[in-house]
C-alpha positions in Angstrom: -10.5 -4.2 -15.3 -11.4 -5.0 -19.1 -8.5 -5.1 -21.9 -8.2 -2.4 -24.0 -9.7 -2.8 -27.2 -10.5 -1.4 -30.5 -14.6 -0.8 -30.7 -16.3 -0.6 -34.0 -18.4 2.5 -33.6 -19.9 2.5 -36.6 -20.6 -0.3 -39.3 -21.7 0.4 -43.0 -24.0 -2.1 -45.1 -24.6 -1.8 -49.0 -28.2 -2.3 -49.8 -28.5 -5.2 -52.7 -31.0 -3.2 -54.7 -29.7 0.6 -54.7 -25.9 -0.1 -54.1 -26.4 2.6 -51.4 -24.3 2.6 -47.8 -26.2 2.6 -44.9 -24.3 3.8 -41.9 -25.5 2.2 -38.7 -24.1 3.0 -34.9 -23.6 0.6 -32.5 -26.1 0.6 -29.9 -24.2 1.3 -26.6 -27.5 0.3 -24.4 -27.1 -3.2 -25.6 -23.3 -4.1 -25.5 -22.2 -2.3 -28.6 -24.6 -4.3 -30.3 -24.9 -3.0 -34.5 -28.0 -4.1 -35.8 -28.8 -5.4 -39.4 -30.9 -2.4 -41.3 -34.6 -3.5 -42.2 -35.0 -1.6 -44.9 -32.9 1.1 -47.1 -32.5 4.6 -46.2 -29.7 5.6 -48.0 -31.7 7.4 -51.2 -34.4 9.6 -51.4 -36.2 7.4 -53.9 -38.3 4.6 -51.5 -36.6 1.8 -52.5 -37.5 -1.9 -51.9 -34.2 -3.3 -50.7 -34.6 -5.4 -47.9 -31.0 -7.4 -48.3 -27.7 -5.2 -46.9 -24.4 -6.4 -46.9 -21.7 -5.3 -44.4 -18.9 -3.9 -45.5 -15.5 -5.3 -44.1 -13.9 -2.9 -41.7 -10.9 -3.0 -43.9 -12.7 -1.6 -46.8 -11.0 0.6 -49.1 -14.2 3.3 -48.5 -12.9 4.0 -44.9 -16.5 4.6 -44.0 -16.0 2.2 -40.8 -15.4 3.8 -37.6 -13.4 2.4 -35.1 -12.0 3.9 -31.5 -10.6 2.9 -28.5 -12.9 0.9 -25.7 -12.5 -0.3 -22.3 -14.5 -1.4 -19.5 -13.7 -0.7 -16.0 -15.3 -1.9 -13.1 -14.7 1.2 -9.9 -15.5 -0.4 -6.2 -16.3 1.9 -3.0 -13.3 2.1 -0.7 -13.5 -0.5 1.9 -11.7 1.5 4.6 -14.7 4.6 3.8 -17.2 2.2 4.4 -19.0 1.4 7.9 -18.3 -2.1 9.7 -20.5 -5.0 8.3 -20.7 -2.9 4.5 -20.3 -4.6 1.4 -18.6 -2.4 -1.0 -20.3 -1.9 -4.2 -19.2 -1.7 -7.5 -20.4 -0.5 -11.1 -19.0 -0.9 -14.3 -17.8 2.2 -16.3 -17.3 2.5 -20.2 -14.2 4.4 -21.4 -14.2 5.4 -24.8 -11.4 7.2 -27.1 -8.7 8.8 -24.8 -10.0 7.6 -21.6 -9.0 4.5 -22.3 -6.0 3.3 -20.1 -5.9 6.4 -18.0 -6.6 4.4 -14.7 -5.2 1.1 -13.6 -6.3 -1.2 -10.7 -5.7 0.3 -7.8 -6.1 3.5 -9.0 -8.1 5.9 -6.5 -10.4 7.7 -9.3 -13.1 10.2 -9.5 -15.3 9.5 -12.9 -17.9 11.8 -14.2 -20.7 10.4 -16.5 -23.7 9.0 -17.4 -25.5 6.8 -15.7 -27.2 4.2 -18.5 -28.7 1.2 -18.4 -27.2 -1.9 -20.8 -29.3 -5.2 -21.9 -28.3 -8.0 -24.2 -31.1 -8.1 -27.6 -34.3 -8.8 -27.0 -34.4 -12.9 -27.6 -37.8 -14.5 -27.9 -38.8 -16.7 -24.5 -35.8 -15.2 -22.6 -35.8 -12.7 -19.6 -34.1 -9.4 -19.9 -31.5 -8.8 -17.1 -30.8 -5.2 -17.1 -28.0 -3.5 -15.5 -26.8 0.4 -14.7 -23.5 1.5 -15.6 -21.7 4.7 -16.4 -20.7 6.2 -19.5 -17.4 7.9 -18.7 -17.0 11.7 -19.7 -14.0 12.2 -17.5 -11.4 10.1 -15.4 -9.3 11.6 -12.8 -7.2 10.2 -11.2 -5.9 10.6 -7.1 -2.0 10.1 -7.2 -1.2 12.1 -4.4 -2.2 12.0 -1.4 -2.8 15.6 -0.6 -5.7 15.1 -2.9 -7.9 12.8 -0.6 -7.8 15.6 2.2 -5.1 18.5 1.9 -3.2 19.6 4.7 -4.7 23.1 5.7 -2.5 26.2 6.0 -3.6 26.4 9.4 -2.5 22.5 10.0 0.9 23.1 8.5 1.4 26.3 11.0 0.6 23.7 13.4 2.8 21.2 12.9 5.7 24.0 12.4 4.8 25.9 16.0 4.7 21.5 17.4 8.6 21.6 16.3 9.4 25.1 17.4 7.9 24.9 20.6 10.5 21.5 21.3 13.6 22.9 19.9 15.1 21.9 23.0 13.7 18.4 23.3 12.6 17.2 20.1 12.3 13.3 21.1 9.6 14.9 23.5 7.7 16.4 20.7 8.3 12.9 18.6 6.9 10.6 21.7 4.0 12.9 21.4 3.1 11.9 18.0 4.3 8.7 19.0 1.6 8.1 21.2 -1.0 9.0 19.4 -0.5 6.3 17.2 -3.8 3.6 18.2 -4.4 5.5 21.6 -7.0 2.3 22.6 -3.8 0.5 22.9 -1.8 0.7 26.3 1.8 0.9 26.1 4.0 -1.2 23.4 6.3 2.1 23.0 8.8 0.5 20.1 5.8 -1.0 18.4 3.7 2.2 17.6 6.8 4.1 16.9 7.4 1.2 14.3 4.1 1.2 13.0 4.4 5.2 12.5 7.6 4.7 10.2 6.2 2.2 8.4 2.8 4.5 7.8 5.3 7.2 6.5 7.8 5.3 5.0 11.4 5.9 3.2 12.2 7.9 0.0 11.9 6.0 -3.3 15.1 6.3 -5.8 15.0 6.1 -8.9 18.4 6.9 -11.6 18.1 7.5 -15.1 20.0 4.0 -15.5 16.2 2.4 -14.9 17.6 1.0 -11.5 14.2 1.0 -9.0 15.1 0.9 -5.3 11.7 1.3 -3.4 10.9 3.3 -0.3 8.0 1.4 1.0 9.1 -0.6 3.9 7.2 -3.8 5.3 6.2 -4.7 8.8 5.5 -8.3 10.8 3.5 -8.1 14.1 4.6 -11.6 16.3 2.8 -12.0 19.1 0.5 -14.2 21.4 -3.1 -13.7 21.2 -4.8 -10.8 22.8 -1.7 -8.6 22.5 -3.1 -5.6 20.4 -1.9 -7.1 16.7 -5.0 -6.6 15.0 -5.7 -3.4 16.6 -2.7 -2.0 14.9 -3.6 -3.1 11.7 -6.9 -1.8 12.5 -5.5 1.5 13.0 -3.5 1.8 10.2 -6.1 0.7 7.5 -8.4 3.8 8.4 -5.7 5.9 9.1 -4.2 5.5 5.2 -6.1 7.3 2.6 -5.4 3.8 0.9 -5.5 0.6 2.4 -6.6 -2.7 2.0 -7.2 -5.1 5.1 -7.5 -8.9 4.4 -6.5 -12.3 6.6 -4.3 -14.8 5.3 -6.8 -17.7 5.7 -9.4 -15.7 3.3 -6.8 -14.5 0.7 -5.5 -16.9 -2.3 -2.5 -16.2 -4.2 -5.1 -14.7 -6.6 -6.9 -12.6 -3.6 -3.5 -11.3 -2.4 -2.4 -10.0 -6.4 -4.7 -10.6 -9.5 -6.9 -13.1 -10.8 -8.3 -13.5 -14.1 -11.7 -14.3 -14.6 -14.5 -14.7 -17.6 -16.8 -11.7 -17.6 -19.7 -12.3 -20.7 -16.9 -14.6 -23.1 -14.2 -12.2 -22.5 -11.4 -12.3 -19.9 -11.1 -9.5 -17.4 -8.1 -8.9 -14.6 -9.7 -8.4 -10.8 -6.7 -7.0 -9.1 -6.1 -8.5 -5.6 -4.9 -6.7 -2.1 -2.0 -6.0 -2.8 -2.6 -4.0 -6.2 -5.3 -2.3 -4.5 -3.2 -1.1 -2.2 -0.9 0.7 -4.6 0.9 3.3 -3.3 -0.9 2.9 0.0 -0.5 0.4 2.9 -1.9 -3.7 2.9 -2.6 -5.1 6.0 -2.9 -9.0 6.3 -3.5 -10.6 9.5 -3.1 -14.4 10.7 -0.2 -14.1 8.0 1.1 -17.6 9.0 -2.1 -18.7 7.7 -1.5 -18.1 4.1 -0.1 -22.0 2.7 3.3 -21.7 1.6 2.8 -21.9 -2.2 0.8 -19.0 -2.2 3.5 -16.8 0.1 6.3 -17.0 -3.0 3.1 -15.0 -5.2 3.6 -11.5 -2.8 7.6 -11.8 -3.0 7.4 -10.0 -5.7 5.2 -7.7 -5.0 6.4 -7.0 -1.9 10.2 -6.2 -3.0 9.7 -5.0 -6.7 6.6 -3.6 -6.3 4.6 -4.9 -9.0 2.8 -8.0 -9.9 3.7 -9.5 -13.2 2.9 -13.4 -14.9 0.9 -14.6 -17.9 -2.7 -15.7 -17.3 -5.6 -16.5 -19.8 -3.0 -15.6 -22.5 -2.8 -12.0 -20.9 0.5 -10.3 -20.2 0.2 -8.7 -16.6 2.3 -5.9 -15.0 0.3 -4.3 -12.4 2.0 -2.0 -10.2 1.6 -2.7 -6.3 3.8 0.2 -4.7 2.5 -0.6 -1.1 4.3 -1.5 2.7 2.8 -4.6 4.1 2.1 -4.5 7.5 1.4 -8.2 8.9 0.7 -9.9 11.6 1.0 -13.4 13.1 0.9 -15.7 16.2 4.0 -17.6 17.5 4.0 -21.6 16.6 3.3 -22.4 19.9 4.4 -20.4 23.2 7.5 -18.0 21.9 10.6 -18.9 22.6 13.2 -16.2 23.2 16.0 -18.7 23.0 15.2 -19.4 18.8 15.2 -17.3 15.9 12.0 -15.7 14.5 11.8 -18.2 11.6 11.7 -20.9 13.9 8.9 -19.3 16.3 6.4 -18.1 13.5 7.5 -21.3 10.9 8.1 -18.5 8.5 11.3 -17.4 6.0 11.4 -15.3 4.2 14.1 -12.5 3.7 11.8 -9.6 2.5 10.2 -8.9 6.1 11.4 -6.6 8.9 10.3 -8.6 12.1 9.6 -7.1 15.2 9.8 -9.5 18.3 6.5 -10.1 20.2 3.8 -7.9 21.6 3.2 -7.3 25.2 0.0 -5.8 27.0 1.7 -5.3 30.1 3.5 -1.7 29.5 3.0 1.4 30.8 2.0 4.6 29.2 3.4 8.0 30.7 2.4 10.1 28.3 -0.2 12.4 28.7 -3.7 12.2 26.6 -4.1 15.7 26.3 -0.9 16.1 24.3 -2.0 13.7 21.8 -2.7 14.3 18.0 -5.6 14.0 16.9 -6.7 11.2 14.2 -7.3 14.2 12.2 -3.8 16.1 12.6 -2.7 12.6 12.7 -3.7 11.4 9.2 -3.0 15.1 7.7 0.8 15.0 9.4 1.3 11.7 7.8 0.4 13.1 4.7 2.2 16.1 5.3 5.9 14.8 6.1 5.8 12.3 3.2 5.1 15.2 0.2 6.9 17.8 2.1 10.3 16.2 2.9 12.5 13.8 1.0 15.8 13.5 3.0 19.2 12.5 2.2 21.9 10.7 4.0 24.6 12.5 5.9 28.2 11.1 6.2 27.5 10.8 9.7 24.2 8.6 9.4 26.2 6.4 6.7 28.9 5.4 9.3 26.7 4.0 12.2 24.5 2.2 9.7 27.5 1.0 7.5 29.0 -0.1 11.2 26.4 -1.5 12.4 25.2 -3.6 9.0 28.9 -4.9 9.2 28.8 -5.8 12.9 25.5 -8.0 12.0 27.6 -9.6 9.4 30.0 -10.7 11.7 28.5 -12.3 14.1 28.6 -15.8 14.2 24.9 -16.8 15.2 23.5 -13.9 12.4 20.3 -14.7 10.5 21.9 -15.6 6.9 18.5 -14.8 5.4 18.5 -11.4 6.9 22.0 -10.3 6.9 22.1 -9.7 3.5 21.9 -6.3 1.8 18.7 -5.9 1.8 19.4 -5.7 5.5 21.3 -2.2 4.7 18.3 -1.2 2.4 15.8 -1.6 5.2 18.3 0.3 7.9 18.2 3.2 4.8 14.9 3.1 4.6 13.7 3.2 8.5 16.1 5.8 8.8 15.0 8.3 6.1 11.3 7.5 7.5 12.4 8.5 11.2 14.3 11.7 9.7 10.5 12.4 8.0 9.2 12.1 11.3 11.2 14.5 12.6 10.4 16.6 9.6 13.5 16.9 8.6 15.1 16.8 4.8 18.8 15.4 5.7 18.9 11.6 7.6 21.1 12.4 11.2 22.9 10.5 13.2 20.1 10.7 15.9 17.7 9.2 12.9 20.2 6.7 12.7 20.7 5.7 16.5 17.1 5.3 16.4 16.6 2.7 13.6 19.9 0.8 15.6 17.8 0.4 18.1 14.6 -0.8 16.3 16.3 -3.5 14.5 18.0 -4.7 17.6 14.4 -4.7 19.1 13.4 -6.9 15.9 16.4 -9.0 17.0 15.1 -9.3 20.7 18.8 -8.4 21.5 19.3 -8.2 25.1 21.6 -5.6 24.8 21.9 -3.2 27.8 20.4 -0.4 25.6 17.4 -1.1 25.9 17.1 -0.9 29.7 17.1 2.7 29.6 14.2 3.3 28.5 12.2 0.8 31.5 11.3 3.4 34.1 9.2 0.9 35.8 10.7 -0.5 39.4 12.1 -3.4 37.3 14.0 -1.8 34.7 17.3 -3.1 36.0 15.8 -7.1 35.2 17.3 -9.6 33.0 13.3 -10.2 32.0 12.9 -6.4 30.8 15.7 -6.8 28.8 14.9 -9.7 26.5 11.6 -7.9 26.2 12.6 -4.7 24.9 9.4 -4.4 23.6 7.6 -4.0 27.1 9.0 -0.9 27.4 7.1 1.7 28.5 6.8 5.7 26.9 10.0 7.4 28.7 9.3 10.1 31.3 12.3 12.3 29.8 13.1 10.7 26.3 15.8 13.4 25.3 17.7 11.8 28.4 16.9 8.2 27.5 18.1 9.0 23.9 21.0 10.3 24.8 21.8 6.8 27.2 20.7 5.1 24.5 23.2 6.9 21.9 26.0 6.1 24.3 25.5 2.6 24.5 24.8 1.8 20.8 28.0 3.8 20.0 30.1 1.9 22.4 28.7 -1.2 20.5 29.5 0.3 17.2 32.9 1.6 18.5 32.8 5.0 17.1 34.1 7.8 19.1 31.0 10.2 20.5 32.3 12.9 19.5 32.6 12.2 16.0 29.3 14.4 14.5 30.4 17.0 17.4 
């Protein structure tokens, strides 16, 4: 994206002879180029001038024109594009109160003109000619109802989905559940992560100026051939905006913004991550990316924006996205050591889920199964329908279970800090969406209990209820939580699964009764 500038429209030159003013546009086919008049036109009488001074812009006659000017440059969306496409891009000129409408990452429809610019005619040189548009409008997609509305008809169909599970509603979750990368066998607690993570918390934001984001981030760990890239896969085309890249091909640069020299002036290329705004980034092989250039997406991961000085240009792009990475284990995982020591990687803005498995089960039935389409339009749905709030009941387990991490003696310093309490907020409001529900319950709170002790790979007895397999009673299943299979009656697992987390948070069962 160009800098805004001012454009001098029109220039004025005083003819030596007549003292006339010649007014003479600028040329927008060749870069805004104003050429010298060849002979004077500004009296009736054919005068033999052939000498015309400019008049400065500043002149006191006010007959220079000047207006605002940009230059864009708009790229096809990668994840509307078929495998083994190269995007394309075009350049687009914004004049007058188009200028800064759109900024990178922006998801815009332009209507124009398609023109064709050259540089002037030099003797002995080629000519390279180029197309690009000459803006007459700029809209731009915010929401994300505008890249494909839910239909009435979907919405009735989502509403009858809930209706007809009044009496199980975790049945009628594990159905949408499951149709989360269907090519994918199994890994139960990993879609259902990946799910939240595609619909996300509720943003806050006080009249105080204090930002507190809603988009929560995501790291796959697992050994090769588990079904990693697939998820990312998945959840690229499945986001109206996305942006999938590898940590071996992205620079600090590819992963935010770059500044570059476009025809002697400096332009801004936004990276991944700003192309990703308000949308989802996936990176894969994330262990890949060299450690000086991990510090550049802290940032942008937790205050959601990309800001520094290059090429003596102050930057502030915004980069409102969830990260969703993956990575292989240093070697074989070991269960016995902490993530950072398996994956070599620290860093306190991630929510890590333990490894992958391919050997799980899957019970639930295809047929039941969303659709990618009524997949995609209830993702969409759930995130600009409800915005839920916390209950007192949903505070206390979180609150008790945030101070329970505290205190334990082998915690995770880097994680056990608030931002631990932030993440529990935000996984919980995304499950409550989920659920399409506008107030966070304690059920949405059980829930994201048990998905950050599965992050943990906690061997806590909880987890065994949901194995239905012959050995879900096995110390293995249980430092695997994440082997476990889709439940055959989830309202009864949940309600095992309540128990037991409550007995580890020592609060009374019948306290939201």
């Amino acid at each position: 994206m160009g800098m805004n500038k001012m454009l001098e429209k029109t220039r004025v030159f005083q003819c030596s002879k007549c003292h006339g003013f010649i007014e003479v546009e600028a040329d927008i086919e060749q870069y805004n180029y104003i050429p010298v008049p060849t002979k004077c036109t500004a009296s009736a009488e054919n005068c033999p001038g052939r000498l015309f001074n400019p008049l400065p812009t500043d002149s006191e006659s006010g007959m220079n024109k000047c207006i605002d000017y940009q230059e864009i440059k708009i790229q096809e969306q990668p994840n509307k594009l078929n495998i083994g496409s190269i995007p394309r891009s075009i350049t687009v000129l914004l004049q007058n109160d188009l200028v800064d409408n759109a900024k990178s990452g922006d998801h815009v429809t332009i209507i124009g003109i398609v023109i064709r610019r050259w540089k002037y005619l030099i003797s002995g040189e080629r000519p390279d000619i180029a197309l690009c548009i000459s803006a007459n409008s700029v809209f731009v997609h915010n929401n994300q109802e505008e890249f494909f509305g839910t239909t009435p008809e979907m919405k009735t169909f989502f509403n009858n989905h809930w209706q007809g599970h009044a009496n199980d509603p975790m049945k009628a979750r594990d159905i949408i559940v499951s149709s989360i990368c269907p090519q994918v066998y199994g890994l139960y607690i990993v879609k259902l992560s990946v799910l939240l993570i595609l619909i996300g918390g509720v943003a806050k934001h006080d009249d105080s100026g204090l930002k507190v984001r809603g988009e929560a981030h995501l790291l796959l760990v697992g050994d090769p051939g588990t079904g990693k890239s697939q998820f990312l896969n998945y959840a690229a085309k499945i986001s109206p905006r996305s942006v999938l890249t590898t940590g071996i091909g992205s620079t600090s640069a590819g992963l935010t913004v770059a500044a570059v020299r476009d025809g002697g002036e400096w332009m801004l290329e936004a990276g991944a991550l700003v192309l990703a705004d308000r949308g989802i980034c996936c990176i894969d092989e994330f262990s890949s990316i060299r450690e000086s250039e991990k510090t550049a997406v802290h940032e942008a991961m937790e205050q959601q924006s990309v800001s520094g000085a290059k090429a003596g240009m102050i930057i502030n792009l915004n980069a409102r996205c969830s990260v969703l990475a993956a990575t292989n284990p240093k070697g074989k995982y070991d269960t016995e050591q902490s993530i950072t020591v398996n994956v070599a990687l620290a860093s306190p803005l991630l929510s890590v889920p333990s490894q992958a498995s391919a050997n799980s089960n899957n019970n639930s039935k295809k047929d039941n199964k969303f659709t990618f389409n009524q997949l995609q339009q209830y993702i969409s749905w759930v995130k600009n329908q409800f915005h839920p709030v916390s209950t007192p009941e949903s505070e206390r387990i979180l609150t008790k279970y945030y101070q329970l991490q505290r205190k334990t003696d082998n915690r995770n310093a880097a994680r056990t800090t608030i931002r631990l309490l932030e993440s529990l907020i935000r996984i919980s409001q995304a499950h409550a969406r989920l659920m399409a529900r506008d107030k966070v319950t304690s059920q949405d709170a059980i829930i994201t209990v048990m998905l950050m002790e599965s992050s943990l790979l906690s061997a806590t007895p909880s987890f065994n209820s949901l194995n239905t397999g012959p050995e879900s009673g096995s110390h293995k299943n249980l430092k695997n939580p994440l082997h476990t299979n889709f439940p055959e009656n989830p309202d009864l697992a949940y309600k095992i699964i309540e128990k037991k987390i409550l007995e580890m948070l020592d609060i009374d069962e019948t306290f939201n009764r």
